[in-house]
C-alpha positions in Angstrom: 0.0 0.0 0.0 1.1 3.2 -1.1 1.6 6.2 1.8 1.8 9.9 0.7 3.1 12.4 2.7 1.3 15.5 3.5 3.5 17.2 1.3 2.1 20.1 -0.8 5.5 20.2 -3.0 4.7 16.4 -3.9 1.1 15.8 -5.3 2.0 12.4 -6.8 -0.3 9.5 -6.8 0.7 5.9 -7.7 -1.1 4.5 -11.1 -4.3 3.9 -10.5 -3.9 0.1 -11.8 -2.0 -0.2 -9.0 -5.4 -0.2 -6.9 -6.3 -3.2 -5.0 -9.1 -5.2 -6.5 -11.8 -2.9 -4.1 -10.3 0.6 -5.8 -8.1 1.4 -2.5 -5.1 3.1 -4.2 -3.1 4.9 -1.2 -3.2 6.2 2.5 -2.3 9.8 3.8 -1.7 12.8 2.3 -4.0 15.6 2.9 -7.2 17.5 2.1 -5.4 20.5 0.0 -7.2 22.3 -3.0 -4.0 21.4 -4.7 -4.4 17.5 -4.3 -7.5 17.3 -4.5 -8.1 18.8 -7.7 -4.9 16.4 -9.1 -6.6 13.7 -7.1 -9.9 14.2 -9.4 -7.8 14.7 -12.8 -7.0 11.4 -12.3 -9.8 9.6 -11.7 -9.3 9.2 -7.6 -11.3 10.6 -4.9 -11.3 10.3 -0.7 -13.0 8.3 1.3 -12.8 7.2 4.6 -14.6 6.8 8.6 -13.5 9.2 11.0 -10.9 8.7 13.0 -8.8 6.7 10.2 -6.7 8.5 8.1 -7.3 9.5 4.5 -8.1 7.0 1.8 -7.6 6.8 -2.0 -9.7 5.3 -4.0 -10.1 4.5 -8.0 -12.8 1.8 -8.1 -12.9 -0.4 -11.5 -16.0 -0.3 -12.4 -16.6 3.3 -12.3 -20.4 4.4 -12.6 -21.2 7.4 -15.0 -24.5 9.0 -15.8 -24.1 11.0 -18.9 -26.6 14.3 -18.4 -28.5 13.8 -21.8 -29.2 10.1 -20.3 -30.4 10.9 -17.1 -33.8 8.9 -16.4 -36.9 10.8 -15.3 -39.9 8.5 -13.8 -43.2 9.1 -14.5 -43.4 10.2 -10.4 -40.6 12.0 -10.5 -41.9 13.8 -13.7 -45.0 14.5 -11.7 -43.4 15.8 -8.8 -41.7 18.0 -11.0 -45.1 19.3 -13.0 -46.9 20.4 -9.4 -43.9 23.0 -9.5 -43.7 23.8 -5.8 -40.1 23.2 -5.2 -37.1 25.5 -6.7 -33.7 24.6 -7.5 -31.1 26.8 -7.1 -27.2 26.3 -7.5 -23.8 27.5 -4.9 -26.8 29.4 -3.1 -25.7 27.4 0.7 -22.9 24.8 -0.2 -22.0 24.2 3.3 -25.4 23.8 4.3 -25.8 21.3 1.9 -22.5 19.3 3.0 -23.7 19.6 6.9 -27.2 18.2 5.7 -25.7 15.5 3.2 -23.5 14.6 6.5 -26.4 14.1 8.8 -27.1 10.8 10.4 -28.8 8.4 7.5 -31.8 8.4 9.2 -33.1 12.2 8.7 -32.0 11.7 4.7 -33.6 9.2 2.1 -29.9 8.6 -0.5 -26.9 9.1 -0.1 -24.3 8.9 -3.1 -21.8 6.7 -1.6 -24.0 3.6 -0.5 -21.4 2.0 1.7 -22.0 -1.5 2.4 -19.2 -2.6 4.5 -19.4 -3.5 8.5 -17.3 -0.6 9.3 -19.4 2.0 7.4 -22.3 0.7 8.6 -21.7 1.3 12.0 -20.4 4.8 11.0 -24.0 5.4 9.7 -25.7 4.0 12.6 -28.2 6.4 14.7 -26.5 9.5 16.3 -23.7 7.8 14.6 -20.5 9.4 12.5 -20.6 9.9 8.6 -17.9 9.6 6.1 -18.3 13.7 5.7 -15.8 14.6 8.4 -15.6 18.3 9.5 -11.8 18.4 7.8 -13.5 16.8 4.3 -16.1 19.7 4.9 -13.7 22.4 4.9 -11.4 21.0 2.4 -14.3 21.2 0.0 -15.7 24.5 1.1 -12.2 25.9 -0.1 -12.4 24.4 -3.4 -16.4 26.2 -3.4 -14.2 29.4 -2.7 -11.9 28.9 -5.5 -15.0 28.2 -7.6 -14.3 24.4 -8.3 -17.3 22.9 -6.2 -20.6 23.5 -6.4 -23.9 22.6 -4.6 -27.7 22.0 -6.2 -30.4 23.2 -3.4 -33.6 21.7 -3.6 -36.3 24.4 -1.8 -39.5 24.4 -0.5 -40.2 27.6 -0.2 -37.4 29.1 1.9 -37.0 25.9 3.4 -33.6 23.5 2.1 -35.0 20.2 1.7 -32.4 18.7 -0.3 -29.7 18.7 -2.4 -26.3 17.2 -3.7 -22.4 18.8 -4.2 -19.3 18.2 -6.4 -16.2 19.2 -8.2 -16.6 20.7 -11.3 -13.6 20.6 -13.5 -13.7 21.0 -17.8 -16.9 19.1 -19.2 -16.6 16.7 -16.0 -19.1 16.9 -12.7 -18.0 14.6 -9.7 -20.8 14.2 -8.1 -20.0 13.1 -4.1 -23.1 13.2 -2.1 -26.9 14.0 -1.9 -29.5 14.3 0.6 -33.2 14.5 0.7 -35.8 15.5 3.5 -38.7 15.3 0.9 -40.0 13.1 -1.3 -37.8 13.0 -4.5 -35.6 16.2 -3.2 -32.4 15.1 -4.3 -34.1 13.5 -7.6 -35.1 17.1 -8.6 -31.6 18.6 -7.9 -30.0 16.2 -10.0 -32.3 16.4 -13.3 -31.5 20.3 -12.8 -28.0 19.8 -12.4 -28.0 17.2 -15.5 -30.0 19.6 -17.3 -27.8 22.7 -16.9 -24.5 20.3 -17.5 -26.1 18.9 -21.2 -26.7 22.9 -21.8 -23.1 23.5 -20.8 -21.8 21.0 -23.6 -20.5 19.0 -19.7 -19.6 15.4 -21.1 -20.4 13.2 -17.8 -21.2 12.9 -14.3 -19.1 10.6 -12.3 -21.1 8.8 -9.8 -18.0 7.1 -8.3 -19.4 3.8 -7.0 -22.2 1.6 -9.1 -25.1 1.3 -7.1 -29.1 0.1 -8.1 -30.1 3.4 -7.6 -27.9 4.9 -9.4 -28.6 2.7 -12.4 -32.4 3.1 -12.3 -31.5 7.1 -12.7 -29.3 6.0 -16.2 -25.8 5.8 -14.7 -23.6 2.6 -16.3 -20.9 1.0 -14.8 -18.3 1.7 -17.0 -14.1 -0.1 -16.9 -12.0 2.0 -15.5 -9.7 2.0 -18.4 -13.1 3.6 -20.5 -13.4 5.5 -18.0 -10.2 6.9 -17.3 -10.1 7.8 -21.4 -13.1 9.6 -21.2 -12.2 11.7 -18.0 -8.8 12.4 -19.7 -10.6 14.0 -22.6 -13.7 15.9 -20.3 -10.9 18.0 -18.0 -9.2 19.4 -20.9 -12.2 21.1 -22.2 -12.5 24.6 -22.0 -13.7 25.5 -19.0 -13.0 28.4 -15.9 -14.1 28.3 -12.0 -16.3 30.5 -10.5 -19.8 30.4 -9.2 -22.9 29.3 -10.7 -25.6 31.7 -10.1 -28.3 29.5 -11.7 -32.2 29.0 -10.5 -34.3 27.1 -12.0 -38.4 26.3 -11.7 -39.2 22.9 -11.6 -41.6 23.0 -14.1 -39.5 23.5 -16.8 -37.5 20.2 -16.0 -40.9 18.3 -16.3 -40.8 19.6 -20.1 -37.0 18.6 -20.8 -36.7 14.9 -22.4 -35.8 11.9 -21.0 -34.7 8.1 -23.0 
């Protein structure tokens, strides 16, 4: 197993085919803007339980949703239609990382569905959660520097769900979402895959296949695919900053769906 040091001047990662056969790739390092944005480049990402230290992973599978392939339900499509949430975008992105790091029980998905022992008992009531308060202000940096973003779902005033990521060229990496209504998180991602297809984004990486995941159009794709599309995504054109985007959820009941 590969151990970085938390050395700033040394953002190195080993090959990702050096992962073992559940994606770990190294241990250590730290949370910097710099790493992580070299850790995303390549196709890695952190995760880990509190009180362990930092985790690299590059799972093979990989799941991506491309936005133009996104899956819309014929509920979803309906909650949509009676138009009473709104969807806005970097409006409360540490709100949205505090709520996606709530105990399981007060949210209905989570992107990471964890199903070892360990995380399990991370998730149990008035547990811990993988969103540790150094992973929450490592990525409300890169939201300073204009390289994350968050999708708030509202009901009225009121932030009832949501999801966050790294933005970098024509990629999204999505990381987590939450939802304290009915099909909350849903309706943040169709407006974030909506707003990424009008953007000319190429994919969303979803990280880790799950059945939800799959029922919303994301594929499990080989890493070696995958890495070869990521490779071409980051180099398009593409500058940080703030996306100061709102959206009625109306007019995502009239976008098209496969």
């Amino acid at each position: 197993m590969i151990i970085l040091r938390p050395d700033r001047q040394d953002l190195r990662f080993p090959p990702v085919e050096s992962a073992s056969p559940e994606g770990l790739l190294a241990v250590g390092g730290d949370l910097s803007s710099e790493r992580l944005l070299e850790a995303y480049r390549r196709g890695i990402f952190p995760w880990y339980n509190p009180g362990q230290p930092i985790l690299w992973w590059s799972p093979d599978p990989r799941a991506v949703l491309y936005p133009e392939k996104l899956k819309i339900s014929r509920s979803l499509r309906k909650t949509l239609r009676r138009d009473y949430l709104r969807v806005t975008f970097d409006r409360d992105f540490r709100a949205v990382m505090l709520a996606c790091a709530a105990p399981r029980r007060t949210r209905t998905y989570e992107c990471h569905e964890r199903q070892d022992a360990e995380s399990d008992r991370e998730q149990s009531p008035g547990g811990g959660t993988w969103i540790t308060d150094e992973m929450v202000e490592a990525y409300c940096r890169l939201y300073e520097l204009g390289y994350a973003h968050s999708v708030e779902t509202r009901h009225g005033d009121r932030l009832v769900g949501g999801l966050y990521g790294v933005a970098l060229g024509g990629v999204f990496f999505g990381e987590s979402m939450f939802s304290h209504e009915t099909d909350a998180s849903k309706v943040a991602l169709v407006a974030l895959a909506r707003t990424l297809q009008a953007h000319g984004f190429r994919l969303i990486d979803c990280q880790l296949p799950t059945a939800h995941l799959a029922s919303l159009g994301a594929e499990a794709m080989p890493r070696t695919a995958f890495l070869a599309e990521l490779d071409l995504a980051v180099k398009q054109p593409g500058e940080p900053g703030r996306w100061p985007i709102e959206i009625p959820t109306r007019a995502l009941a009239d976008t098209e769906s496969p």
